[in-house]
C-alpha positions in Angstrom: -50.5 189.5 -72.0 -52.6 187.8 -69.9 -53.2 187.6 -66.3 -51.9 184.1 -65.9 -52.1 184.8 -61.6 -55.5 186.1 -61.3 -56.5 183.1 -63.0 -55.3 180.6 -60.1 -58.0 178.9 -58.0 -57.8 180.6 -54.1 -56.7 177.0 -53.1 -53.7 177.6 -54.9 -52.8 180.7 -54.0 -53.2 179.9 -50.0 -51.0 176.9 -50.9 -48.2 178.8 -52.2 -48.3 181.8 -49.9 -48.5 179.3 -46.9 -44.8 179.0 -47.5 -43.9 182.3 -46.7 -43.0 184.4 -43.6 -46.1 185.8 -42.0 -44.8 189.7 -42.9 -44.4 188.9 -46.6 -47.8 187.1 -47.2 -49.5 189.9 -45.2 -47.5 192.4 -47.8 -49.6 191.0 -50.9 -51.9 192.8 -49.9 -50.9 195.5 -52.2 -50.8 193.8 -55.5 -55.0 193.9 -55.9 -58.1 194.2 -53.9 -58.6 190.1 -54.6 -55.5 190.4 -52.3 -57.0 192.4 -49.2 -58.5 189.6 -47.4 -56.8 186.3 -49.1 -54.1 186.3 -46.6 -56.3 185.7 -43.9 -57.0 182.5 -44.9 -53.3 181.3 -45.5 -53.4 178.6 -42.9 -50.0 179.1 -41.4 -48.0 181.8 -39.2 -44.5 182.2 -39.4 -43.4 184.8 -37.2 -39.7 185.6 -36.3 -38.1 188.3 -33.9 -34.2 188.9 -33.5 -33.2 191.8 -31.3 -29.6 191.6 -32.9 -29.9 194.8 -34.9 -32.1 196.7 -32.6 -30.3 196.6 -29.3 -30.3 200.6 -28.9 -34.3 200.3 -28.9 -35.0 196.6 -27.7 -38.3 197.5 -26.1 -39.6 199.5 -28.3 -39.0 196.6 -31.4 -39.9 193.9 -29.0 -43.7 195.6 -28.6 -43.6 196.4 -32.3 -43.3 193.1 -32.9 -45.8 191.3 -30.2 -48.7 194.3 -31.5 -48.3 192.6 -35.0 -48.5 188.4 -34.1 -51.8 190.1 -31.8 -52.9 191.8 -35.4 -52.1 188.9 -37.6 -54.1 186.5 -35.0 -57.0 188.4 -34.4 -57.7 189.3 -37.9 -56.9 185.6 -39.7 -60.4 184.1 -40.8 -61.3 181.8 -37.7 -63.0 179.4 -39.5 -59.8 178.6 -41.4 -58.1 175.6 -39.7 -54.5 176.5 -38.8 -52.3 174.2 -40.1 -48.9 175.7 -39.3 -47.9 177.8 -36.4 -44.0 178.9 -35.6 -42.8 181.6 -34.0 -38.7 181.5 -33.6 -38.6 184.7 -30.9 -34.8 185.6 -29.6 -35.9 188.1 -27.8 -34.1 188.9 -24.3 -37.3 190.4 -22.8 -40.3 188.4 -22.1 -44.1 188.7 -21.8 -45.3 185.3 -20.5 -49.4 186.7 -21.3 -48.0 186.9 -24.6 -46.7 183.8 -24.8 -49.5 181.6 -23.3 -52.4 183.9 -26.0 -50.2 183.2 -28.8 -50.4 179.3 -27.6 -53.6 179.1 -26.6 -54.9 181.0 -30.0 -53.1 178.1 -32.3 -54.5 175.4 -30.2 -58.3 176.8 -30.4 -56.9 177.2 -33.9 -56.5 173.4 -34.5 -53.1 173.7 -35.0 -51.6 170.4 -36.3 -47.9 171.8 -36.8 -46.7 173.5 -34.0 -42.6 175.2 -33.4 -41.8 177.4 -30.8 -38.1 178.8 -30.2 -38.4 180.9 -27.5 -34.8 181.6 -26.2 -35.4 180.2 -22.6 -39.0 181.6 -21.9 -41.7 179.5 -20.4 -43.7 177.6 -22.7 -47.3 177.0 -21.4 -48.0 173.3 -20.7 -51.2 172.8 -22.7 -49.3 172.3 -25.7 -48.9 168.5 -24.2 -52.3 168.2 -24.4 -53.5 169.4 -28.1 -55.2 166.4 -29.4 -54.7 168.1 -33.2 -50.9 168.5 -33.4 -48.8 166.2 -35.8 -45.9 168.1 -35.3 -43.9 169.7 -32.3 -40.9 171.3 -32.4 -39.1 172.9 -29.8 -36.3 174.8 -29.1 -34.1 176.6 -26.3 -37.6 177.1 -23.6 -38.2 175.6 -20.7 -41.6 174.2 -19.7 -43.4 173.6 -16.2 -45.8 171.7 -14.2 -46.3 169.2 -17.1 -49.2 166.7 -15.6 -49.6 164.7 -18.3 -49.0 164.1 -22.3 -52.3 163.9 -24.9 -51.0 163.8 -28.1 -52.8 161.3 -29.8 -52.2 162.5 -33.3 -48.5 163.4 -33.0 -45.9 161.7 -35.4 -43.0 163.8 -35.2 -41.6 165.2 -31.7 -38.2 167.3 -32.0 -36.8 168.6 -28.3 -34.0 170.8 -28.7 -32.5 172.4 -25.3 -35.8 171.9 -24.0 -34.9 172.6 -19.9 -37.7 171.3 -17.4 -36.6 171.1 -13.7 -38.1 168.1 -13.2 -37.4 166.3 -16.0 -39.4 165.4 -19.1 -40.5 161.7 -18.0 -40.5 159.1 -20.7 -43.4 157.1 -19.5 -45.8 160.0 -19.9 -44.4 161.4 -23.2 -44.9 157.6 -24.8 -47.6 156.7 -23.0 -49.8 160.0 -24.2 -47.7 159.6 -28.2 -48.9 156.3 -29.2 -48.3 157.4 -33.4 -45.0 158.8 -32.8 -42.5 157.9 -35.9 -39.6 160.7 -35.7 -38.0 161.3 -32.3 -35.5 163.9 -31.8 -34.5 164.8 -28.1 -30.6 166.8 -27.7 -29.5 168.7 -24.6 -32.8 167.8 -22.6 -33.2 166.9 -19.5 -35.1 163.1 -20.1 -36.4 161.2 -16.2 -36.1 157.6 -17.4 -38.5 155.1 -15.5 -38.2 151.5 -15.0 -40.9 150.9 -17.1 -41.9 152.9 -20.2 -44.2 151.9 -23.4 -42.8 151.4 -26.8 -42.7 153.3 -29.2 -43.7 150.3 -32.3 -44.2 152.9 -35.0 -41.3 155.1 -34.5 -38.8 154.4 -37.7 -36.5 157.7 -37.1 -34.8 159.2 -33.8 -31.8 161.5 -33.1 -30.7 160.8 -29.9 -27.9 163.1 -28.5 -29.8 163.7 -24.9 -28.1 161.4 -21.7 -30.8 159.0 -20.0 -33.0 157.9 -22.8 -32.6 154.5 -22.9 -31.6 152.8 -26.4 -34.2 150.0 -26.1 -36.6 152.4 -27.0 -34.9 153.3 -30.4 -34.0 149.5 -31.7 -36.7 149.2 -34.2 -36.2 152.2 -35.7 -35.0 152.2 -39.7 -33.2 155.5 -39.4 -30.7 156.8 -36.3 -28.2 159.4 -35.6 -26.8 159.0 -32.2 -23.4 160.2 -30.1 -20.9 157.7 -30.3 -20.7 157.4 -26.8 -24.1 155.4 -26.4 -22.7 152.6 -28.3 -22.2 151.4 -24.4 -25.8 151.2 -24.1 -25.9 148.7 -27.1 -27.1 145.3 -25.6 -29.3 144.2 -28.2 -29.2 144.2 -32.2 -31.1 146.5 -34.4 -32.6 144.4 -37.4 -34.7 147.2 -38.9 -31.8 149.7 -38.9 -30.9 151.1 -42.9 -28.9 154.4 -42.4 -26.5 155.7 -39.0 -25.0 158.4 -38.3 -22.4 158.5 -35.7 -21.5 161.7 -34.0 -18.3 162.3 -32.6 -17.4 164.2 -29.6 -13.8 163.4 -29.4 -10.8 164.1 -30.5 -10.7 160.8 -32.8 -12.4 157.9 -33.6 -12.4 154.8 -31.8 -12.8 152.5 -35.0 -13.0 149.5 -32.1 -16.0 151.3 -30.8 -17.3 152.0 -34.5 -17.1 147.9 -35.3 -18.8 147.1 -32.4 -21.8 149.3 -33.2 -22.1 148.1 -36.6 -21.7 144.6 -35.6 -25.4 145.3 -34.1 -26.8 146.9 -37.2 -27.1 143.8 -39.5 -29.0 144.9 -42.1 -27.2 148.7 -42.3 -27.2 150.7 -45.7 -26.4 153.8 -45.2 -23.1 155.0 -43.1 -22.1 158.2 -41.8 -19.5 158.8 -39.6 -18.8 162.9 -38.4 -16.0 163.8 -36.1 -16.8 167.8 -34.4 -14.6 170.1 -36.1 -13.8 172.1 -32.8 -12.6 168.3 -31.6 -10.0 167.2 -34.3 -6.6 166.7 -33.7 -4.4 169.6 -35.3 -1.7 168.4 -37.8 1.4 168.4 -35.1 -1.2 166.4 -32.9 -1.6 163.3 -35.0 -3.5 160.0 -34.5 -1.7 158.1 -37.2 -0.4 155.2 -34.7 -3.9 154.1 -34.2 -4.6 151.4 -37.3 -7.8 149.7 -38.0 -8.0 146.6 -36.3 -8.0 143.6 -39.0 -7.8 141.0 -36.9 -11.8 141.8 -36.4 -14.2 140.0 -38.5 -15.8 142.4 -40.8 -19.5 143.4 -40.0 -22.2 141.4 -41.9 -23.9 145.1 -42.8 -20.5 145.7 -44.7 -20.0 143.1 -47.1 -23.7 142.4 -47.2 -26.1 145.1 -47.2 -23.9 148.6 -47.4 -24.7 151.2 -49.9 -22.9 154.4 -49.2 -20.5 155.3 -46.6 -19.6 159.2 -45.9 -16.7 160.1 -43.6 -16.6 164.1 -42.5 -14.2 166.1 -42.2 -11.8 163.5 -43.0 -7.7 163.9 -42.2 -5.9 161.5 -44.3 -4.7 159.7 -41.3 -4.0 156.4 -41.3 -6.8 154.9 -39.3 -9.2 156.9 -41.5 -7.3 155.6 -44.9 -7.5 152.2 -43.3 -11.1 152.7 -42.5 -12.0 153.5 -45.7 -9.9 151.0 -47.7 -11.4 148.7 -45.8 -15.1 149.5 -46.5 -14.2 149.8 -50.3 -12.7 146.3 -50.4 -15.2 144.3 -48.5 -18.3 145.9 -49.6 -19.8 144.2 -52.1 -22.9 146.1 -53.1 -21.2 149.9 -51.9 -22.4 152.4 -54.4 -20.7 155.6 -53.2 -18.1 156.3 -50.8 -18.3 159.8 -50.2 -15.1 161.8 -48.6 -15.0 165.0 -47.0 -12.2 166.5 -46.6 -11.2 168.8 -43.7 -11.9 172.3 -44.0 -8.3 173.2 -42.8 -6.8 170.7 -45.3 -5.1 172.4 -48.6 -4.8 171.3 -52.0 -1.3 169.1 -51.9 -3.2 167.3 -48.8 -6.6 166.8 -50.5 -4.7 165.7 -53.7 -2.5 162.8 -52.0 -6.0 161.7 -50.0 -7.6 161.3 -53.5 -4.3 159.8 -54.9 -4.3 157.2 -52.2 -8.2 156.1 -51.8 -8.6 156.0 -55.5 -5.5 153.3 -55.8 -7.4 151.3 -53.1 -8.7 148.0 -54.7 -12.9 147.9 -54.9 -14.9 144.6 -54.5 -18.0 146.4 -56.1 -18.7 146.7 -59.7 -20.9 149.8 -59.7 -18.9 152.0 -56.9 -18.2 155.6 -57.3 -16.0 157.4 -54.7 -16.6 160.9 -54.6 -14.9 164.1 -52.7 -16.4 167.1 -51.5 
């Protein structure tokens, strides 16, 4: 038989092995000699470090595991670009020399993808200023004695409990991100100025962080966002296609919901998610609360809207309302898509069917689906 693998171009073969964890591409290294020094041109590290199953020798794993990121560093081919660099640490110790080597090493390295989950350790400010990245992610670290934002390249930003004691300030963040098109910011502390630039090519943001203000995201073409910002809504968003609509609460306020999509004109895609740990038990009922016809319905509905998915849906009767009423004023709806609750059993999900599939559709080409 032939060997079909030793016939594949190097090109190919860094491609492919680029995405893998760091440990398995460096364990190829036993198939052949061809293999010996090929992995040090894969041009992405993926580290990761739990502690979870080595709590009776933390240290002792912990240095095990910051001797092998040194290895895998020092020995990669330097005049490889380095595409990709993540390292997802949980560690509860915490070697900041580490920390600011492994950073600095990617940077020199010309990193362009860059995600760090840290588990609350310092994160060395000259990431902010790596003209090369196109992508930054990061997650549970804080970060310090940011001066200013160069990222001149960067198109997609993701801040996940990202804690700063002063703030991560808006007007510095845009002003040094001109090319940013995917924003995602959720339990970080955000300063809002006055006055901060706009973002004009950003299409895509996920905003579940207080004190970033929703002008910034109106010309976006994708959004997921806390219902409790539709406050903030003074102005309409004519590029939006597809929501999402988090919910924090223990129900809906369909009021709240209509008055959101009454500033989404052009909407296609609808998703509407109520927290799990938030829903109403069955003894503790919602079912007096109706959908409010004497409301226009929303231009987006009968117009322009596609699919609509409800989560972890009840069966209750503003939620039946809710969804007869997309299905019969939505002219052009495609799929409504239903998911039931998780606590639900079969009778229940069997009468929620029974009574959404009697509903009367205005749409020729619908499909409403459970999951």
């Amino acid at each position: 038989m032939a060997d079909i693998i030793s016939s594949i171009p190097d090109e190919i073969l860094l491609y492919i092995l680029s995405f893998l964890p760091t440990k398995q591409v460096v364990a190829t290294t036993i198939l052949c000699k061809r293999w010996n020094l090929l992995w040090r041109s894969v041009p992405s590290f993926d580290f990761v470090y739990s502690d979870d199953y080595h709590w009776h020798k933390e240290e002792e794993s912990y240095n095990h595991f910051l001797h092998s990121v040194y290895s895998f560093m020092h020995l990669r081919d330097l005049d490889q670009p380095l595409r990709r660099f993540s390292l997802n640490c949980d560690a509860r110790l915490y070697d900041p020399a580490s920390t600011d080597k492994w950073v600095r090493a990617a940077i020199s390295g010309r990193v362009e993808h860059l995600h760090f989950k840290l588990l609350w350790n310092v994160l060395p400010s000259v990431v902010f200023s790596c003209k090369t990245l196109v992508v930054l992610k990061l997650e549970f670290l804080k970060v310090e004695d940011i001066h200013f934002f160069e990222l001149p390249l960067l198109k997609i930003l993701h801040l996940y409990h990202v804690y700063s004691s002063e703030g991560i300030h808006l007007s510095q963040l845009f002003a040094g991100s001109p090319n940013l098109e995917d924003l995602e910011a959720e339990n970080t502390y955000i300063c809002h100025e006055s006055k901060f630039n706009r973002l004009p090519k950003l299409v895509r943001a996920n905003i579940q962080a207080e004190f970033v203000p929703m002008e910034i995201v109106k010309n976006v073409e994708v959004l997921f966002i806390d219902w409790r910002r539709q406050k903030d809504l003074l102005f309409d968003f004519h590029n939006l296609l597809q929501l999402q609509l988090d919910y924090m609460s223990f129900h809906i306020n369909w009021d709240d919901v209509l008055k959101m999509l009454n500033h989404c004109p052009k909407l296609q895609t609808l998703a509407i998610g109520c927290e799990k740990d938030y829903i109403y038990s069955s003894d503790e009922s919602h079912e007096g609360e109706v959908w409010p016809c004497s409301q226009p319905v929303p231009q987006c509905i009968s117009l322009y809207l596609k699919t609509c998915r409800l989560e972890n849906y009840k069966g209750t009767i503003d939620e039946f309302q809710f969804a007869r009423s997309i299905m019969q004023n939505a002219k052009y709806l495609r799929t409504m898509k239903i998911c039931a609750d998780i606590d639900a059993n079969d009778e229940e999900k069997l009468d929620m069917i029974r009574d959404l599939s009697s509903c009367e559709k205005t749409s020729n080409s619908f499909t409403l689906s459970f999951e």
